[in-house]
C-alpha positions, 0 to 999 in steps of 0.5 A, spaced: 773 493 164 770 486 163 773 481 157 768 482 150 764 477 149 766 473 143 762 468 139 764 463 134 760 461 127 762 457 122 758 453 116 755 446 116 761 442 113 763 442 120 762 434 123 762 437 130 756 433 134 750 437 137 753 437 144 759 440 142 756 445 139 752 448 145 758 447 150 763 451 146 756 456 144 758 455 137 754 457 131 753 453 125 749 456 119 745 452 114 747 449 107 743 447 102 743 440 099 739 440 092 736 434 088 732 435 081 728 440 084 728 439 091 732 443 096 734 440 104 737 446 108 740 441 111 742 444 119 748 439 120 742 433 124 737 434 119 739 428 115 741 421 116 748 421 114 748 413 114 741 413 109 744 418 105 751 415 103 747 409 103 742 412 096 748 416 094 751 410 090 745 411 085 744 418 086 743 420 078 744 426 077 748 427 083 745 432 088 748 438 089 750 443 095 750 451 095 751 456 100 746 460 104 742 466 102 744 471 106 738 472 109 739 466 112 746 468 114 743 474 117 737 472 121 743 467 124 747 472 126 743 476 128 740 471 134 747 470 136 750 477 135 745 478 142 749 475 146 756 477 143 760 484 142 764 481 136 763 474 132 770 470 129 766 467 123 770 460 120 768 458 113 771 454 106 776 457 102 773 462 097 775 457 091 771 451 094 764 453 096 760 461 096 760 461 103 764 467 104 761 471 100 753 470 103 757 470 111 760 478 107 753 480 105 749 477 111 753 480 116 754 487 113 748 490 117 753 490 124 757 494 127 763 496 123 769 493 126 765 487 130 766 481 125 772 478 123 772 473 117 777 468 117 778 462 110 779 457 114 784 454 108 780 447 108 775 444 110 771 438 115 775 436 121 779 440 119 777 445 120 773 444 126 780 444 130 781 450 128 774 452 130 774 449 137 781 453 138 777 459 138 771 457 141 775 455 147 780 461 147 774 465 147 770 462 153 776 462 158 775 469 156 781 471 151 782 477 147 780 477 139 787 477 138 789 471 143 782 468 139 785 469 132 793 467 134 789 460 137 786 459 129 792 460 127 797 455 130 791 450 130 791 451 122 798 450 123 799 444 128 793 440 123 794 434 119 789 430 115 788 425 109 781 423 106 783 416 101 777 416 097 773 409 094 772 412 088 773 418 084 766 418 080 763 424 084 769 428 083 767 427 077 761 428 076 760 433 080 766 437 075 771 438 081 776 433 077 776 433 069 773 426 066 780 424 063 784 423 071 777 420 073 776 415 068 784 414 068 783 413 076 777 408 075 779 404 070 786 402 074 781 402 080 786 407 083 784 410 091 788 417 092 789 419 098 787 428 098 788 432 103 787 440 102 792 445 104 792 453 104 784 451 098 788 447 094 787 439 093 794 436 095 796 428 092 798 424 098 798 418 095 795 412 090 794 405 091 790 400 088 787 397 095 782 400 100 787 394 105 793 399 103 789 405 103 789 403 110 796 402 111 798 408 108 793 412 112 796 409 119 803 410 116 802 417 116 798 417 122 804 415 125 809 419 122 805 425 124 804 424 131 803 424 137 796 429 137 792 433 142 786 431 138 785 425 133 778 424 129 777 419 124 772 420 119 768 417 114 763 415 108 759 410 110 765 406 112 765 405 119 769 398 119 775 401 115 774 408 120 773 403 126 781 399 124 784 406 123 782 409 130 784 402 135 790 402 131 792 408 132 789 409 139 796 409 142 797 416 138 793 421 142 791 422 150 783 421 149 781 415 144 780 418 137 773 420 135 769 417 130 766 421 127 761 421 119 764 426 114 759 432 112 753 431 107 757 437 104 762 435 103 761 427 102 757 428 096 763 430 092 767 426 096 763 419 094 760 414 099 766 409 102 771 414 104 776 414 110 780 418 113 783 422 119 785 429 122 790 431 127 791 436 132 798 435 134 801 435 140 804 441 142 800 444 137 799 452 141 808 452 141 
């Protein structure tokens, strides 16, 4: 009996490149990205990323982002259900984004029991490394069992933190209240979040972006050594740039540097910087 045919899908707040993308056959479903009254369904390459963040500082109202419909989802999966007999689709938690729920109702018209959701339980680079497992399971020909054991020891052997510049598009786009922002920007404190398990975790807060990056490298080098590094970032590749040659020592292959998903950095603000680890040993 040959091995069933696994594809893996995932949504566009992912920060893989093209390349990557078609080597491991991963599928990415489009989200859209709203300005007053006009809509960008934006496929992971069909914005400059650089351009973007560069006009978000003076974004007012600041765009939006939202799901797919699930006819969207649906004519996706669709096309990549012809070359498969099941499909593993990874997306944000259910508190942070709709993607789950058009992924559920996208994907309702196949075959019953050939479709397995998994809440990836965070986000970006984050969870690519748990996207990547997967694919990579699946192509050396693992069960869907063998794939989703792979998510799950990635999920767990992941580590990352995003220090942001500032707090004003978490607060304008309603993701902190208006008092711990204001607080946050009169101070001109920097936090540095990372989610866990859906939720936004407080590493730290300090004043400087010269600490930002010093804190990020300290944790950097407790966490370590890693499989996989990304360094990821905002429209700050000078800070991105420091961290990944300081922290070259930690992982095999160079850190990629790579910029973080308009999905996501809309919310995040432009300037922020951080890191995702897979660390070594991760599959033990």
């Amino acid at each position: 009996m040959s091995a069933q045919a696994i594809r893996i899908v995932t949504d566009v707040s992912s920060e893989l490149e093209k390349e990557t993308l078609n080597e491991m056959k991963i599928s990415l479903v489009p989200g859209y990205i709203n300005e007053g009254d006009d809509s960008t369904l934006f496929d992971g390459f069909n914005l400059d990323r650089k351009r973007y963040y560069d006009e978000l500082r003076d974004k007012n109202p600041l765009p939006t982002t939202a799901a797919p419909a699930p006819g969207i989802v649906r004519e996706i999966l669709d096309t990549v259900f012809d070359e498969a007999d099941h499909l593993v689709i990874i997306t944000l938690p259910r508190n942070v984004s709709a993607y789950q729920e058009s992924f559920r109702l996208g994907s309702e018209h196949l075959p019953e029991r050939s479709v397995t959701m998994v809440d990836s339980g965070t986000l970006g680079s984050s969870q690519d490394m748990q996207v990547l497992a997967a694919a990579e399971t699946a192509q050396a020909g693992g069960s869907l069992e063998m794939v989703l054991d792979a998510i799950k020891s990635a999920r767990s052997g992941t580590v990352s933190a995003t220090a942001l510049s500032t707090m004003e598009n978490l607060r304008r786009s309603g993701r902190v209240n208006m008092a711990q922002a204001g607080l946050a920007t009169l101070l001109q404190i920097k936090p540095i979040l990372a989610m866990v398990d859906g939720e936004v975790e407080t590493y730290a807060r300090v004043r400087t972006f010269r600490k930002v990056r010093l804190e990020l490298l300290r944790m950097l080098r407790e966490q370590g050594p890693y499989d996989r590094l990304v360094v990821e970032h905002a429209n700050n590749l000078q800070d991105a740039t420091w961290l990944a040659e300081q922290a070259g020592d930690l992982v095999t292959k160079s850190p990629h540097i790579g910029m973080i998903s308009p999905i996501m950095g809309t919310h995040l603000g432009p300037g922020a910087v951080g890191y995702t680890g897979l660390k070594t040993g991760w599959r033990d």
